[in-house]
LOVEX-115354 format. One record per residue: residue in one letter; x, y, z of N, C-alpha, C, O in turn. Coordinates in pm, whole numbers, plus 32768, in hexadecimal, padded with zeros to 4 digits. Each point is the difference from the previous one (the first is absolute). Layout:
BEGIN
AXYZXYZXYZXYZ
...
% end
This chain:
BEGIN
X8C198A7E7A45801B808F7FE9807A800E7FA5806A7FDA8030
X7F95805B7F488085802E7FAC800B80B280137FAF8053802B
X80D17FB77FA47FFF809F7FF5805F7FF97F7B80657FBC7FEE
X7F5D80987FC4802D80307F9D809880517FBD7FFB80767FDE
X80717F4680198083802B80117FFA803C7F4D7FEF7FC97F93
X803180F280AC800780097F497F7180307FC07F997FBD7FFC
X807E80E07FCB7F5680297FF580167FE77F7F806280147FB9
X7EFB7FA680247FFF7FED7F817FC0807B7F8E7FA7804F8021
X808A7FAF7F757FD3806C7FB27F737FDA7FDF7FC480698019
X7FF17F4E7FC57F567FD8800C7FFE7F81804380557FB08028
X7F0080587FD67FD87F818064801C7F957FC480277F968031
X7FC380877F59803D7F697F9E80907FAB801580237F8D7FE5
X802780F8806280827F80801A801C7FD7809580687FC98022
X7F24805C804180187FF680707FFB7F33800A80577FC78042
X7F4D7FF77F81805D7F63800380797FE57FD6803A7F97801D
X7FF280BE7FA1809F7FC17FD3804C8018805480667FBB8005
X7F8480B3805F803980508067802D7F9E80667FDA7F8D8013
X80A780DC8046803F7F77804F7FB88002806E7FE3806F802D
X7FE77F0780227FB8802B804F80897F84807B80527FAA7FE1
X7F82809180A680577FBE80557FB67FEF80897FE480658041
X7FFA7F1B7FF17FA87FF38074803C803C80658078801A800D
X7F1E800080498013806C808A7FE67F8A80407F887FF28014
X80C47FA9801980277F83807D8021804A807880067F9D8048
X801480C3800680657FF2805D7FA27FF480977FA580518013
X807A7F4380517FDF800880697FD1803B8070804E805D8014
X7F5E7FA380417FED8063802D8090802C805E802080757FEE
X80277F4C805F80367FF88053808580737FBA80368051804B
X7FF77FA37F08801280447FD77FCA80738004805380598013
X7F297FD37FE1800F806A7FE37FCE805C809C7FF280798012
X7FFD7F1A80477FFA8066808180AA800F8031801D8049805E
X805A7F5F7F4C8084803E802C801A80987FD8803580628035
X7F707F777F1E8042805C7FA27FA380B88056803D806A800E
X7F527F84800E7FBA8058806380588045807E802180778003
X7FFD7F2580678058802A806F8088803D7FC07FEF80787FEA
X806E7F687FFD8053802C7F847FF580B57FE1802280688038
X7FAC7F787F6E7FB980917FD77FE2805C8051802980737FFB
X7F867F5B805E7FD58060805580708036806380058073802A
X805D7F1C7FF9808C804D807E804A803A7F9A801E80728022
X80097F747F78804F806A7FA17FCD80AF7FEF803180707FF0
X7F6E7F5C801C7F8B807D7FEE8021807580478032806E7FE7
X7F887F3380B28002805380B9802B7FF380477FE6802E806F
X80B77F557F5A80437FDD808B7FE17F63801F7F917FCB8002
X80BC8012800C7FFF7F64803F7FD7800080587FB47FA08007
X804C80C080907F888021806F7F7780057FFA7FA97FDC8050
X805180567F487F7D7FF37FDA7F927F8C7FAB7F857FF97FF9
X80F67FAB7FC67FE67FAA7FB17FBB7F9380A57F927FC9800F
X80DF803E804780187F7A807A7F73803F802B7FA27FB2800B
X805180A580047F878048805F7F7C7FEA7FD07FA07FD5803F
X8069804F7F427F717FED7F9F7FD97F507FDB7F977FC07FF4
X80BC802F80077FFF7F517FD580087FBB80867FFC7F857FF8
X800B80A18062804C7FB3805A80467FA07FF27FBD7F9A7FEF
X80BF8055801180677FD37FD1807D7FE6805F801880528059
X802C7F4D7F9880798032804A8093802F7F8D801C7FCE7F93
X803180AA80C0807E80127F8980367FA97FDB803080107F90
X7FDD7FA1809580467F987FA77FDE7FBC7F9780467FE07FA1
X7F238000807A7F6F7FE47FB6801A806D7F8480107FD67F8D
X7FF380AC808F8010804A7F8080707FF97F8C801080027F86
X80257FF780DA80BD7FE97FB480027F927FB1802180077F89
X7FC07F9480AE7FF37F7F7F7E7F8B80257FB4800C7FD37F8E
X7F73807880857FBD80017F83806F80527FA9802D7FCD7F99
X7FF6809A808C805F80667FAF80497FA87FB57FF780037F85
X80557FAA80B6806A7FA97FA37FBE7F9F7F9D802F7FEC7F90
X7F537FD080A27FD77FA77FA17FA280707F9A7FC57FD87F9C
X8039809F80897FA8805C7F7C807680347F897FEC80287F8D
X807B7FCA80B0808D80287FDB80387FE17FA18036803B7FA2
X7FB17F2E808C80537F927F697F857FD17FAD800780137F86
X7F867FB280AD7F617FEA7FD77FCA805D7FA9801A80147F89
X7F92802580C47F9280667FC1803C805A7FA57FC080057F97
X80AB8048806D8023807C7F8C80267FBF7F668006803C7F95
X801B7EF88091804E7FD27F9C7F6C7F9A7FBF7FFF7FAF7FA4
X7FA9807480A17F747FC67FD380397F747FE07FE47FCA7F95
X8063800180BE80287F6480197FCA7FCC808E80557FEC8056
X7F227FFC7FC87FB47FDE808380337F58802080117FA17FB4
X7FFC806D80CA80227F827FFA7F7D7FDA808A7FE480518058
X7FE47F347F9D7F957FBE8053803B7FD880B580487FA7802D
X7F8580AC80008016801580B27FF37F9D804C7F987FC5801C
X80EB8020801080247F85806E7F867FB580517FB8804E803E
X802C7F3D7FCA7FC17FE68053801C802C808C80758026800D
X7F327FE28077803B802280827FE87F9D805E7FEE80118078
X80127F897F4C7FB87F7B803F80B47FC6802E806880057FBE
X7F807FCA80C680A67FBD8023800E7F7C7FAA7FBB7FC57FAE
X80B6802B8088802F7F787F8A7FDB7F9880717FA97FAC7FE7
X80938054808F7FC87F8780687F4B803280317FD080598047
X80167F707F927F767FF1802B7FDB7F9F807880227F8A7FF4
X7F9380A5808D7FCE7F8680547FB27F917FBF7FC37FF57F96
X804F7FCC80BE7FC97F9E7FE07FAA7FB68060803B7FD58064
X7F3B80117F907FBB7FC4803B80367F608072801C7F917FD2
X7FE2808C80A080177F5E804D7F7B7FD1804880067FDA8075
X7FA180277F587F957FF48016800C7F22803080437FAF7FC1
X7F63803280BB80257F6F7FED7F757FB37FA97F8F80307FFA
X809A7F5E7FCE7FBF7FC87F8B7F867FCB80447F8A80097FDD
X80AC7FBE808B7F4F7FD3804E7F968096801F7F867FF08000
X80A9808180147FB7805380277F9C801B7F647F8680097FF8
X80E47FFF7F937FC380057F9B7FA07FE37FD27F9B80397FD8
X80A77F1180357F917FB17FEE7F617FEB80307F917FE57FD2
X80AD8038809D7F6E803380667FAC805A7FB87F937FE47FCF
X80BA80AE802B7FB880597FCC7FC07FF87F967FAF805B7FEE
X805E7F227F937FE480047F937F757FA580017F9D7FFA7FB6
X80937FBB80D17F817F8B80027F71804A800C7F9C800A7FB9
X808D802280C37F95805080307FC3805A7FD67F9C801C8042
X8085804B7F2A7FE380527F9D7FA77FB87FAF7F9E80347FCB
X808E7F2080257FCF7FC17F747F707FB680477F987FF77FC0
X80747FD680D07F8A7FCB801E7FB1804880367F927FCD8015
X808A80E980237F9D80538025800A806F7FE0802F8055804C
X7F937FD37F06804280397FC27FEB80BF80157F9B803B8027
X80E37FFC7FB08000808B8011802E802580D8800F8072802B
X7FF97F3A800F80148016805F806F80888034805480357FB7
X7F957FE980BB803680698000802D800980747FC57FE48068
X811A806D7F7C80507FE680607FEF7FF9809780487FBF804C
X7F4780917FD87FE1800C808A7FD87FA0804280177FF98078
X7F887F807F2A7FC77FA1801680607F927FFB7FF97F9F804B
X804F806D7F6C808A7FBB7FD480637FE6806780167F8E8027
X803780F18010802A800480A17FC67FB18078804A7FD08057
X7F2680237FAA7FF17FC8805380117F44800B801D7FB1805B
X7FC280447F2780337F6F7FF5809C7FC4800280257F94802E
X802B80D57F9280637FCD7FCD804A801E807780697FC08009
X7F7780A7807380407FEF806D7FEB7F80806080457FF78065
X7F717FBA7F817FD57F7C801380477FB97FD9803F7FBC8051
X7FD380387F3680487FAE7FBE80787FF48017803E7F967FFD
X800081058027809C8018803F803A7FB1806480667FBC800F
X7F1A806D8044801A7FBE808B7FF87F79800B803F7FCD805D
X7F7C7FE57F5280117F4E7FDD80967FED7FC5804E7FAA8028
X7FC4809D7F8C80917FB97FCA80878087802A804C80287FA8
X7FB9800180CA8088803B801E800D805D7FC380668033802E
X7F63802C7F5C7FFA805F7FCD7FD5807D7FF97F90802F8012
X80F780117FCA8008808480357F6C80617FBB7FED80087F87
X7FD3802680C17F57804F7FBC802280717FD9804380508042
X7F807FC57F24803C80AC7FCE7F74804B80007F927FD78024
X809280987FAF7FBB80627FE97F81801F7FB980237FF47F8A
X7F4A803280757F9F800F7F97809E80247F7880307FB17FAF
X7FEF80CB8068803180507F91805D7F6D7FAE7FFA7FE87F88
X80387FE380B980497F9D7FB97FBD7F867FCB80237FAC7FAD
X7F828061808F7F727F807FCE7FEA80337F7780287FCD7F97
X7F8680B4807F8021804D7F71804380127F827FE380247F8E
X808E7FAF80B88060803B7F9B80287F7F7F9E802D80047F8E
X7FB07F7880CF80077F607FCF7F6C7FF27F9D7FFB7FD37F8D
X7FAA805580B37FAC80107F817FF5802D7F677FCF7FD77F97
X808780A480A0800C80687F9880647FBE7F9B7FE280117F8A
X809D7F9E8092805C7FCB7FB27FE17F8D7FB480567FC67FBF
X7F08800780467FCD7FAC7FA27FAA80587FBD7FDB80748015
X80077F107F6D7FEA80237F8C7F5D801C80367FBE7FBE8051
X801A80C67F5D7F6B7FFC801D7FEE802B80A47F8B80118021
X80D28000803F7FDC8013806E7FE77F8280877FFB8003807B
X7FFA7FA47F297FA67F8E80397F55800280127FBF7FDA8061
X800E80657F177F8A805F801D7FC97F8E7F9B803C7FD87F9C
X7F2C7FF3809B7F887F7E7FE97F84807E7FB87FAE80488038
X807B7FA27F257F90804E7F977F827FDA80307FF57FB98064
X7FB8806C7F667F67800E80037FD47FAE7FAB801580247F8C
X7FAE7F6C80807FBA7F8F7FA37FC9804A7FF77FDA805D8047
X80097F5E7EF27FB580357FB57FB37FB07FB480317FBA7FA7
X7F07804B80847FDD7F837FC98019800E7F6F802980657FC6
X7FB57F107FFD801F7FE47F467F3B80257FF87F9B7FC68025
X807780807FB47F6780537FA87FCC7FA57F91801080337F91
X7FB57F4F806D7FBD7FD77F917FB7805C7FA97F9780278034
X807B7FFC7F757F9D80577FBC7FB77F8D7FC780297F8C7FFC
X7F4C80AC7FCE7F7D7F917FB8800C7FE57F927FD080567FB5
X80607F4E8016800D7FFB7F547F68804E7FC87F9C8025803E
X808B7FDF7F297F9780377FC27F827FC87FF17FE67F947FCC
X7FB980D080717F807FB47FEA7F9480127F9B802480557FAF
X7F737F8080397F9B80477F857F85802B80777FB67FC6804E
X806680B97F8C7FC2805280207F7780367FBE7FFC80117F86
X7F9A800880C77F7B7FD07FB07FDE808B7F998029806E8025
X7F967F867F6C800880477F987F978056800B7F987FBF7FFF
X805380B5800A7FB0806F80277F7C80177FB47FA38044802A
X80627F7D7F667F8880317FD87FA37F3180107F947FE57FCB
X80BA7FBD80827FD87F8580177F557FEB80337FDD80558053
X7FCF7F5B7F8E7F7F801C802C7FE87F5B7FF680097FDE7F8A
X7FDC7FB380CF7FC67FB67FF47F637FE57FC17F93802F8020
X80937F767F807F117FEF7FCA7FF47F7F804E7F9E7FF28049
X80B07FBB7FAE7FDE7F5180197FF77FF9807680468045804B
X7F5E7F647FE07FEE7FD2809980727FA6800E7FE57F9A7FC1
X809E805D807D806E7FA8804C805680627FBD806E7FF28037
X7F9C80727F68807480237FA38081802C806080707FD37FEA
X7F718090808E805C8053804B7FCA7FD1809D7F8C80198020
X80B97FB48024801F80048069803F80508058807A80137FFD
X7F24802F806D8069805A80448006800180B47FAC801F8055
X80DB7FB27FB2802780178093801A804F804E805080567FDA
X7F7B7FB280B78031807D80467FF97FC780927FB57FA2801C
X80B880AF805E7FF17FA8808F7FE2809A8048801980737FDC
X7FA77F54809A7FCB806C8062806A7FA9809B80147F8A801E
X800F80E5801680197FE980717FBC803F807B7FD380737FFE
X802A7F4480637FAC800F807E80507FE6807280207F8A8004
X801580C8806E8020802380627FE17FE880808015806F8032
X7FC47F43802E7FED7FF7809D80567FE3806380227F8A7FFC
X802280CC807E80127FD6804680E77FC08001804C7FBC8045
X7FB780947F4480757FD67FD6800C7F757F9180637FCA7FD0
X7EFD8014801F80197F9C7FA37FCF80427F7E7FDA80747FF9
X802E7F217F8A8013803C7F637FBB7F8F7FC4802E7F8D8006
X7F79808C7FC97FA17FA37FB27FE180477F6C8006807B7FF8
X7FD47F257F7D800F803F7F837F8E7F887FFE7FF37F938038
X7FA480DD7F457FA57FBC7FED8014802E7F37800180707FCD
X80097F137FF5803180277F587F6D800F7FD77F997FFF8044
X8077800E7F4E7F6C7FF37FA880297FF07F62806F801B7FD1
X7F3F7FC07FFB80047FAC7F757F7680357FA57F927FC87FF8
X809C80BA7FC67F7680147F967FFD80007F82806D7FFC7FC8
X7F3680087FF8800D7FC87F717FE5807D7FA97F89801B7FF0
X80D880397FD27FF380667FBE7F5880347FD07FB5805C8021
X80477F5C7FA47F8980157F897F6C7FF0804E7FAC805A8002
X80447F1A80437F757FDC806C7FEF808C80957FB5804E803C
X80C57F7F7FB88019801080C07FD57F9E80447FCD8014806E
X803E7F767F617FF77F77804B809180148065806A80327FDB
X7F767F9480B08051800F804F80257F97806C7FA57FC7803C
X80DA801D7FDF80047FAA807780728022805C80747FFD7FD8
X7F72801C808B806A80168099801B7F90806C7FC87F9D802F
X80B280AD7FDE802D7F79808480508045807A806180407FDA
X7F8F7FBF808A805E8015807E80647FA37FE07FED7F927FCC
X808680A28059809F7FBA803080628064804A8011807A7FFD
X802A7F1780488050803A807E808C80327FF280428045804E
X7FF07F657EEF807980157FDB7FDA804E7F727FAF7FD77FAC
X8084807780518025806C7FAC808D7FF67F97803C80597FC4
X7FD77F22804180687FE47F957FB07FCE7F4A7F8C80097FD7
X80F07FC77FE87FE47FF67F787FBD7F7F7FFF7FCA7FDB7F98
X80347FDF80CA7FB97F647FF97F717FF980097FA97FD57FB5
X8057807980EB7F687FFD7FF57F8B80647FBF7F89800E801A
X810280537F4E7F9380397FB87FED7F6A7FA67F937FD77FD7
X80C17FFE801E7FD77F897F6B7FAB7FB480497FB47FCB7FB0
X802F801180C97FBB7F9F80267F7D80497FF47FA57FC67FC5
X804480C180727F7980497FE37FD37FEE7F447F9C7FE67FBE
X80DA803480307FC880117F3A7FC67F817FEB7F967FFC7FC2
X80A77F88806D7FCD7F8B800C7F667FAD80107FB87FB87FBA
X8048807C80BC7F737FFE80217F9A80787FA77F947FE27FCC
X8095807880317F9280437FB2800B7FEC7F557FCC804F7FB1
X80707F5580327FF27FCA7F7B7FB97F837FDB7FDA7FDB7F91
X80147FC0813A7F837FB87FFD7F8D806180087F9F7FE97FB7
X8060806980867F99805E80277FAE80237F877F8B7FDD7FF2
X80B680657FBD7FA2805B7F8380247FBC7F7D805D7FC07FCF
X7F25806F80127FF37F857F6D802C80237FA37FC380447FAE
X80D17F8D8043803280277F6580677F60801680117FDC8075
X80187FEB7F4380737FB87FE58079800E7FDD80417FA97FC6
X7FED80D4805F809380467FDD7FF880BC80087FB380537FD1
X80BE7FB3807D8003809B8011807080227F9480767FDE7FFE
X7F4980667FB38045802C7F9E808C80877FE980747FEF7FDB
X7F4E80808048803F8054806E7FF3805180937F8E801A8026
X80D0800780208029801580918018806A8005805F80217FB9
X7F5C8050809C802D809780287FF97FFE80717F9F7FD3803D
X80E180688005800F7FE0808D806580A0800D802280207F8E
X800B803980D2804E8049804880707FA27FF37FFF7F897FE0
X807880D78048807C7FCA7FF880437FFA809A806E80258028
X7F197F998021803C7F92807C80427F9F80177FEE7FA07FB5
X8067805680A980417F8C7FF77FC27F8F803C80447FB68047
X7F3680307FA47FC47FA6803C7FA47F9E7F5E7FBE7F997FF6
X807680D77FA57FE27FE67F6580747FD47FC87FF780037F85
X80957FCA80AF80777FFC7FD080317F6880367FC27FD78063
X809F7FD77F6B80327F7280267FBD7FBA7FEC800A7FE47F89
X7FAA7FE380A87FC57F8480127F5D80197F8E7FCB7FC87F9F
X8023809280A57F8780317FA07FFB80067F787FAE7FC27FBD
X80EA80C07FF58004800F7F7D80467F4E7FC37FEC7FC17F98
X8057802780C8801B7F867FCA7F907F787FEA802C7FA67FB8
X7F5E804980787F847FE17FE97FD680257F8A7FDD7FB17FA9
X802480F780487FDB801B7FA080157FEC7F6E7FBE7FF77F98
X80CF80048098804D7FF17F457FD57F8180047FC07FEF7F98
X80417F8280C780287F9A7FC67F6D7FCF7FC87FFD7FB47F9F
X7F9C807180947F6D80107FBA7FF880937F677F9080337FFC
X80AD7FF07FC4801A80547F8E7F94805A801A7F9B80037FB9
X807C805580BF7F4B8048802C806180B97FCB80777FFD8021
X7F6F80527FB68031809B800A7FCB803680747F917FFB8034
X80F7804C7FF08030801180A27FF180B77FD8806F80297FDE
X7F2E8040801F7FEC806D7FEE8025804B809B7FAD7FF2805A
X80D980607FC17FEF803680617FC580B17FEC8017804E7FA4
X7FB07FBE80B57FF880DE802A808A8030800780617FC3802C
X7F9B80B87FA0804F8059802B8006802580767F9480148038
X80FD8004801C7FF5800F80817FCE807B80027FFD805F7FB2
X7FD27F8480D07FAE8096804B7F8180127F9E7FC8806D7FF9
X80177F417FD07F7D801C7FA07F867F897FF07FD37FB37FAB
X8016807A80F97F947F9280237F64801C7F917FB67F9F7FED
X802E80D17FDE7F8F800D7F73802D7F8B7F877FB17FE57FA5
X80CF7FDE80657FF47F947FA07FA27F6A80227FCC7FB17FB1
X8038804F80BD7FBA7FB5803B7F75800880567FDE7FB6805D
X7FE480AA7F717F96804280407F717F9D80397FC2800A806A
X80317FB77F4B7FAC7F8F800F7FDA7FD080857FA18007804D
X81097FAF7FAA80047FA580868046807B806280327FCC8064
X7FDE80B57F9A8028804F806A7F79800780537FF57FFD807A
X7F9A800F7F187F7A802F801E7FAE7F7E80547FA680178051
X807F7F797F927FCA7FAC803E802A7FEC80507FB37FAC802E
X80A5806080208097800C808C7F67805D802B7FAF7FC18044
X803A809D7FA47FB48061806D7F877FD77FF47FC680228067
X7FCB7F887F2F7F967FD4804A800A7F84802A7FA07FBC7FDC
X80C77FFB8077801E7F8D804D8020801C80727FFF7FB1805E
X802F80F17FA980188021806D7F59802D804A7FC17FD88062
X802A807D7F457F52801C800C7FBF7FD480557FE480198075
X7FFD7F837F257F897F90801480057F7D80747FB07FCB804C
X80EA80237F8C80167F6780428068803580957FEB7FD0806F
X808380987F7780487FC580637FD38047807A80237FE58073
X7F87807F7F647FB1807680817FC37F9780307FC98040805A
X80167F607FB57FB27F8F8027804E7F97803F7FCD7FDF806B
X80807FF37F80805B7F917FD0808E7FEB8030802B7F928023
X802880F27FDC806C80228006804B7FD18065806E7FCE7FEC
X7F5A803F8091803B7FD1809B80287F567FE7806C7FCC8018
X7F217FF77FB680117F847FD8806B7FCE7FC080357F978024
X800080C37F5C808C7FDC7FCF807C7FE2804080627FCD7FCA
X7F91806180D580837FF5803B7FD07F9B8096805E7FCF803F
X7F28801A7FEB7FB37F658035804B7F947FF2805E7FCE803E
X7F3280077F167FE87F8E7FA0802680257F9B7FB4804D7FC5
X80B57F9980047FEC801B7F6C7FDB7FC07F937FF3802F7F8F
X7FF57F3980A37FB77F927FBD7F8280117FFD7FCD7FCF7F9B
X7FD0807580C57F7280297FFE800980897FE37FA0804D7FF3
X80E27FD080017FD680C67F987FF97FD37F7E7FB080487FC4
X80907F417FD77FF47FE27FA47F807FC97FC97FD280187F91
X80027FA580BE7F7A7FCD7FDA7F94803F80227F907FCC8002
X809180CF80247F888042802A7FEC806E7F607F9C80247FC3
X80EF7FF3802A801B80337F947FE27FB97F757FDF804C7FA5
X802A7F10803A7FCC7FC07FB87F6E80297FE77FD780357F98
X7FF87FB680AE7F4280238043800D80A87FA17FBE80227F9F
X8097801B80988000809A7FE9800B7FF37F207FB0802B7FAC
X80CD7F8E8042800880137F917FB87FA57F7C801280017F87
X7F857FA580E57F80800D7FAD7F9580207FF67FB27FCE7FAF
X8041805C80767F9680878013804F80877F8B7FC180327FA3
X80B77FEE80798038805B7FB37FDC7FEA7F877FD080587FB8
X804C7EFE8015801C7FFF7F727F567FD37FB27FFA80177F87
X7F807FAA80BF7FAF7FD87FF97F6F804580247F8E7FEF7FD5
X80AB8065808A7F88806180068007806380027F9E80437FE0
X80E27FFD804C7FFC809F8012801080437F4D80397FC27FA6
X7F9B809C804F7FCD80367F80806E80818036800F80328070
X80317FE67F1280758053800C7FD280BF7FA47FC8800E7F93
X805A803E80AC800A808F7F9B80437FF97FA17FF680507FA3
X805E7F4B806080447FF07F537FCB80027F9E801C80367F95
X7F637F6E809C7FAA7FC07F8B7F44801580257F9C7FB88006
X8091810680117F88801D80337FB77FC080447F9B7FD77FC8
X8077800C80B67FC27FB280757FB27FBE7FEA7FA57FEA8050
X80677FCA7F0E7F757F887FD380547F727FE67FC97F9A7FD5
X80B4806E804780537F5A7FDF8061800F806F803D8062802A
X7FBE7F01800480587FE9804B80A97FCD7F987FEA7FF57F88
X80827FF8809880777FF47FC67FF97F3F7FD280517FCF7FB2
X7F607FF6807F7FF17F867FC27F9B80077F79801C7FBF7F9B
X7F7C808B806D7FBD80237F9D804980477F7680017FDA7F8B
X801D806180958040805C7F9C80947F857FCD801A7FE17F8C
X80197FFF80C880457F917FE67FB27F797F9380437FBB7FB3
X7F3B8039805D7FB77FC17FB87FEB80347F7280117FBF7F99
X7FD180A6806F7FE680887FB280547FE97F4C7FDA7FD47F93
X80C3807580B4804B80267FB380477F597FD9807080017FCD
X7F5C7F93804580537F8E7FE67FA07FBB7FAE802D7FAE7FB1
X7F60806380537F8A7FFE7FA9801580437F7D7FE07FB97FA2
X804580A98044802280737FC080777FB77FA280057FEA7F87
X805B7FF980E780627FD57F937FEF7F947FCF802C7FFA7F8D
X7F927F8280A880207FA97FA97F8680067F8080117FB77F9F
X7F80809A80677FCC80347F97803A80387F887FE87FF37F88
X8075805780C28050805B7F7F80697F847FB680187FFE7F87
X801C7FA580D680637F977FF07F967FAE7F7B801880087F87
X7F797FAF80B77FBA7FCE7FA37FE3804A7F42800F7FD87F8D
X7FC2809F80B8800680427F6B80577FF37F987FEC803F7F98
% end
């Protein structure tokens, strides 16, 4: 806040103008207030309205006296004593108190008392007060107060993310992964699946672990499974059961690792769609068995997924080819065009 000392003849010279900061305290200016006001109506009235004591008034009077009229403020005494107490707190009680903060943390004085009057009574010592328990807390740093872990958030390095207008032609070109989980009884069973963009050649497996190993071990086997000699690229969700062990498989075979956008299971529609006729067909049948045998749910499902790929005739391909056919089909096709 400035105030303007000195009217200027236009606005144009009001920067050159003297300007002088308005600093003064409050404590100043509630003297310079009381003051004023008993000169006014009486010093009775000043003590009365302010509540005050006379004597209380009389020194504001004197310090407004020589101070305030000579606009020479001077900065108001501390009221703090010069001897200050001093804590005699004993060092074992301290110590106590500090232990017991650090190994059970946030504890609280009430809970505190009851031990440390224990503790008193083992070593001859005199037992104080919650309020003084308190007050030993309070004179460390932080309180003696145990923060809130905070996990370290891996974020996912950058991934390639699959390209929207992407369309597999080649039979092996795109590979795509997806896991189903299944529920009984408090137990958790995942059944993956493995389809082939372009055919819909397909192969599934029950497993009990849901980590990054036993997806590579599934990709594994279904790369003896279906007839191609190299998976070229990989579309999978951004599970962590597609991450470690798995992408690291992946790179070290030079395969493209295509993930979905989260929350955008239509990038992967394929194998979303085949998740529900496995559920269909096979596990309305089947299902109880997964949590039995799961060595005879696999091989019942083998049975299941040839038949899928060998006889069942798909709406894809107008209910006249099965996904091995058409797999025959379009590979026929190419190495024709290759020959040309």
């Amino acid at each position: 806040m400035f105030r303007i000392i000195g009217q200027p003849i236009n606005l144009r010279y009001i920067a050159t103008s003297k300007l002088v900061k308005d600093n003064v305290d409050e404590d100043w200016k509630y003297l310079t207030r009381v003051v004023e006001f008993g000169s006014k109506h009486g010093y009775k009235a000043a003590v009365d309205g302010f509540m005050i004591s006379k004597s209380t008034y009389y020194n504001y009077v004197k310090l407004y006296n020589s101070c305030v009229k000579s606009k020479m403020y001077r900065p108001f005494k501390s009221k703090r004593p010069i001897n200050v107490r001093k804590s005699n707190w004993n060092k074992k009680i301290i110590e106590f108190i500090r232990k017991i903060r650090v190994e059970y943390p946030n504890i609280g004085k009430n809970k505190i008392k009851y031990y440390l009057d224990k503790y008193c009574r083992v070593n001859n010592i005199k037992p104080i007060s919650t309020g003084t328990i308190q007050n030993i807390i309070n004179s460390h740093t932080n309180k003696l107060r145990t923060k809130k872990s905070t996990l370290v958030i891996k974020r996912r390095k950058n991934v390639i993310r699959k390209p929207s207008l992407y369309k597999p032609k080649r039979s092996g070109e795109c590979v795509a992964l997806d896991s189903m989980e299944f529920r009984q009884d408090g137990k958790k069973l995942y059944v993956v699946v493995v389809q082939d963009e372009a055919t819909n050649l397909l192969y599934a497996e029950a497993t009990p672990s849901h980590t990054s190993r036993s997806a590579k071990h599934i990709l594994d086997n279904a790369h003896t499974y279906l007839p191609w000699d190299k998976f070229t690229t990989i579309l999978t969700d951004n599970g962590s059961e597609f991450a470690k062990d798995f992408a690291k498989h992946i790179k070290i075979n030079n395969i493209t690792h295509y993930h979905t956008y989260p929350k955008t299971p239509k990038q992967n529609a394929r194998c979303e769609r085949v998740n529900r006729t496995i559920q269909d067909e096979f596990m309305i049948k089947y299902g109880n068995l997964l949590f039995h045998d799961i060595h005879l749910f696999n091989q019942k499902l083998k049975k299941y997924l040839h038949w899928y790929n060998f006889n069942r005739v798909h709406y894809r391909f107008g209910n006249k080819m099965t996904p091995f056919q058409y797999h025959l089909h379009i590979t026929k096709q190419h190495d024709s065009h290759l020959n040309i």
